[in-house]
C-alpha positions as CSV (number, residue, x, y, z in Angstrom):
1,X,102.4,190.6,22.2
2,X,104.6,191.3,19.0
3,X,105.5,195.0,18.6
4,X,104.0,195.9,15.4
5,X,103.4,199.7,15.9
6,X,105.1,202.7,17.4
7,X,108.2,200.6,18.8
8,X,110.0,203.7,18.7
9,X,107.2,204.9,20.9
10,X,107.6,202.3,23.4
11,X,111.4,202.6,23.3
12,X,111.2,205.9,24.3
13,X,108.9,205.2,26.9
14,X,111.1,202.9,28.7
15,X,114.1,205.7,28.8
16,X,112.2,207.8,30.2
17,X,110.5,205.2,32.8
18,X,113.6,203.3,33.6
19,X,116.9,205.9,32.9
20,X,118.9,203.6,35.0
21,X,118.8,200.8,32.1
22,X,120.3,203.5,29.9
23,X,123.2,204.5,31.7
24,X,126.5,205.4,29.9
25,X,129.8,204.0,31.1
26,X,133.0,205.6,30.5
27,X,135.1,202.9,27.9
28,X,132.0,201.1,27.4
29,X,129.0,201.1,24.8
30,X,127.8,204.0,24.9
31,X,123.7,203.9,24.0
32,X,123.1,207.0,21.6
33,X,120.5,209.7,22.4
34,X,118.1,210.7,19.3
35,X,118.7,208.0,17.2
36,X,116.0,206.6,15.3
37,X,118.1,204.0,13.3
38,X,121.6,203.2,12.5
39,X,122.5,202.2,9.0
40,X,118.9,201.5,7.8
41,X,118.1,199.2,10.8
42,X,115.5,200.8,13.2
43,X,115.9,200.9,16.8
44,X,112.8,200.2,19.5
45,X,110.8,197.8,21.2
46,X,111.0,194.8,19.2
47,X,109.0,192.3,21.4
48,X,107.0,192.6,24.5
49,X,105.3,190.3,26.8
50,X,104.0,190.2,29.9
51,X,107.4,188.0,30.7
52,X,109.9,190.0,28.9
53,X,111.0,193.1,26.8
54,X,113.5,192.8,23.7
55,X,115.0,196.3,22.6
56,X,117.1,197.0,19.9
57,X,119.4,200.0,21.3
58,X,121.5,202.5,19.4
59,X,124.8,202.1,20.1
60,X,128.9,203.5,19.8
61,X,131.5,200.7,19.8
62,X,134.4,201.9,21.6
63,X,136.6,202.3,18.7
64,X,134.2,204.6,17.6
65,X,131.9,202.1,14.9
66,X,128.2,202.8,15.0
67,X,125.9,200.0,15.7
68,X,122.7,198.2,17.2
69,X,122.4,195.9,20.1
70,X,119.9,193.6,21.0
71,X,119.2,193.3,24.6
72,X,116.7,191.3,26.5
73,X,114.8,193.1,29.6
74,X,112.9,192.1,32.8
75,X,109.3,193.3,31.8
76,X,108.0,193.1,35.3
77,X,110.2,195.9,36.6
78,X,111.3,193.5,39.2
79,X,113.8,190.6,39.7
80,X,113.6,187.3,39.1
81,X,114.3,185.1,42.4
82,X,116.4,181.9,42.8
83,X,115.6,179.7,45.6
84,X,117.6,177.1,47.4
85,X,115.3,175.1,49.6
86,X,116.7,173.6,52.9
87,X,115.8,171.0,55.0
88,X,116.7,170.3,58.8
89,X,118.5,173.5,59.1
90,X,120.6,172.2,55.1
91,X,121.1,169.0,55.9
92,X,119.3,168.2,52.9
93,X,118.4,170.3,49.8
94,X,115.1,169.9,47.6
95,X,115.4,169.9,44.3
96,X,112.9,169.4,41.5
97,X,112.0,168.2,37.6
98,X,111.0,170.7,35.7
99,X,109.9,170.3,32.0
100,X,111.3,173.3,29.9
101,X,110.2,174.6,27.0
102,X,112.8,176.3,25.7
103,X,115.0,173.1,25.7
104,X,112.5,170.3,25.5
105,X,113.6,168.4,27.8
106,X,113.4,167.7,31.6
107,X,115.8,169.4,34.0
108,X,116.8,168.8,37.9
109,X,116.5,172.7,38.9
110,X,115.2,174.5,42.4
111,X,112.3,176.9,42.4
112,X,112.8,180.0,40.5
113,X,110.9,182.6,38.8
114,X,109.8,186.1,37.5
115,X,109.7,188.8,39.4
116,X,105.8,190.2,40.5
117,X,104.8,193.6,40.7
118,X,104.3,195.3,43.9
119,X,106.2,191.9,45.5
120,X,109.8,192.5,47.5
121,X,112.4,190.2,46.5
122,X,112.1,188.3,49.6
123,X,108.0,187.6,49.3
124,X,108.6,186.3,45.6
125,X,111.1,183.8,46.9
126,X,108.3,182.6,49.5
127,X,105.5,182.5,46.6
128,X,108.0,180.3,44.0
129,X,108.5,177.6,47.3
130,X,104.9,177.8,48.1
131,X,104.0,177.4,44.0
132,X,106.6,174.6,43.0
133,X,106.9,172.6,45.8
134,X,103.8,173.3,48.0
135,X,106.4,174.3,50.8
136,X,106.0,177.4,53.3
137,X,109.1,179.6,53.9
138,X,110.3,179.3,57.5
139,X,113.3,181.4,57.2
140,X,115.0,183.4,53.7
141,X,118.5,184.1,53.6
142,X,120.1,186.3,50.5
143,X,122.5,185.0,48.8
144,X,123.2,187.9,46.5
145,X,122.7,188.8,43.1
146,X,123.3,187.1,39.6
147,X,123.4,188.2,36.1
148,X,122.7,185.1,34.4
149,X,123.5,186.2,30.8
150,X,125.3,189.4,30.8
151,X,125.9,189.8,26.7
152,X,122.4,189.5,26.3
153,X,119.8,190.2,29.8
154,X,119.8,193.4,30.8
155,X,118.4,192.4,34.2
156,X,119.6,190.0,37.0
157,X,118.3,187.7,39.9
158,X,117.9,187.2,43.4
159,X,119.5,184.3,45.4
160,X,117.9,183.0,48.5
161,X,118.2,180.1,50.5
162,X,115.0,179.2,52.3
163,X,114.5,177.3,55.2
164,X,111.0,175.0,55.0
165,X,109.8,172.2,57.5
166,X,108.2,169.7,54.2
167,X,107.5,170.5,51.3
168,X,104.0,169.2,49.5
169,X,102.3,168.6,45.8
170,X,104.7,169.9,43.2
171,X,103.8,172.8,40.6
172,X,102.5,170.3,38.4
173,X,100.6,173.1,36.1
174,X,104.0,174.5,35.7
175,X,105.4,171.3,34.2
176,X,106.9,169.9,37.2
177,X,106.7,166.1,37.9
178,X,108.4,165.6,41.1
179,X,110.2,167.4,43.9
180,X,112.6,165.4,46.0
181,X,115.5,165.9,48.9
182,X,119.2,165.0,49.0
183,X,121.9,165.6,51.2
184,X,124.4,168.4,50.1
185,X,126.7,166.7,48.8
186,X,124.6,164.3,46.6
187,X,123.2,167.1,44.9
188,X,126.7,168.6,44.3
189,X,127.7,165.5,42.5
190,X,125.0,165.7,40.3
191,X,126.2,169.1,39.4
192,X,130.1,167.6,38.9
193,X,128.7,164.5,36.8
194,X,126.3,166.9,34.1
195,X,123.1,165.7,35.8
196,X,122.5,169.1,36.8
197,X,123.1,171.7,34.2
198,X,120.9,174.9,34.7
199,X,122.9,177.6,35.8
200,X,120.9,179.3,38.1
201,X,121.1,175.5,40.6
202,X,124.6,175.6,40.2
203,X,124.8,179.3,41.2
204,X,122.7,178.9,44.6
205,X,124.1,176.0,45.4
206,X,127.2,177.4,45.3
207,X,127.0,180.6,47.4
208,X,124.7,178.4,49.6
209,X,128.3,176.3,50.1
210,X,130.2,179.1,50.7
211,X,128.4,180.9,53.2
212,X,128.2,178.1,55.3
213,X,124.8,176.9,55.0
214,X,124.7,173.4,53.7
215,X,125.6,170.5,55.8
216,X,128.9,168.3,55.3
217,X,131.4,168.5,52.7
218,X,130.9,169.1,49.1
């Protein structure tokens, strides 16, 4: 839903719900308490979803300029998740095409999602595997945190590897055509020749590689 009334309200709401979002660093942009807009440009909620929250903050530049800043929030209140599944203990990795939106266009990605309510980090990484690639989590190992966009998303993500046994029917109401499985290495190169671009593959697949967990050499 579009934010058409009281997104002042709602801003003020989500200081008081969520003060860690809103903490001050010394030497960095400070948000500014009490503000209601900053050179005729209101501040607030601008857009809310069920998916994600866009705020526009009041801010002071460190050279002491006054300003807004648009910043893009988790809505869920909890992180997205990042999974790398494993086959034969990562002797092979599963992969997946997933049709995206936001690009138009097909892209060679593992599971990932939003965060759910009430869900540990840990379970939502077992629901994206059992969603996306009809695939039951055997073992989850964290891989860490990553802030995929950190001039613009507030929030961050969860990286897991999961071990699974098979994997069965792919998501396909969530625009995925096939899943498939490679060896290691095979899915590294299509990271070096541009086949795979989305950032959050080439993140797991990287901390999977250097904590040990994939077979062979990349």
């Amino acid at each position: 839903m579009t934010v058409e009334h009281d997104p002042l309200e709602h801003y003020l709401k989500l200081r008081r719900d969520h003060p860690g979002l809103f903490l001050n660093q010394p030497g960095g942009i400070e948000i500014l308490d009490g503000v209601t807009e900053v050179d005729g440009v209101p501040v607030g909620v601008v857009y809310r979803d069920p998916y994600v929250t866009i705020v526009r903050d009041p801010v002071r530049f460190p050279d002491g300029r006054r300003g807004t800043y648009i910043r893009l929030l988790d809505a869920a209140g909890a992180p997205g998740v990042v999974t790398l599944p494993l086959l034969g203990g990562g002797a092979q990795v599963v992969l997946l095409e997933h049709y995206r939106h936001a690009t138009r266009d097909w892209h060679v990605e593992v599971p990932r999602g939003f965060g759910t309510p009430g869900l540990s980090a840990p379970e939502n990484a077992a629901k994206e595997v059992a969603e996306e690639i009809g695939a039951t989590a055997r073992g989850i190992v964290p891989l860490g945190r990553l802030h995929p966009d950190s001039g613009l998303a507030g929030g961050h993500v969860e990286l897991y590897a999961v071990h699974v046994d098979g994997c069965g029917e792919p998501g396909r109401r969530e625009g995925i055509r096939r899943v498939f499985s490679v060896p290691p290495a095979e899915a590294e190169d299509l990271v070096r020749t541009g086949r795979i671009t989305d950032a959050f593959t080439i993140a797991v697949l990287t901390r999977a590689r250097l904590a040990g967990l994939l077979a062979g050499e990349a």
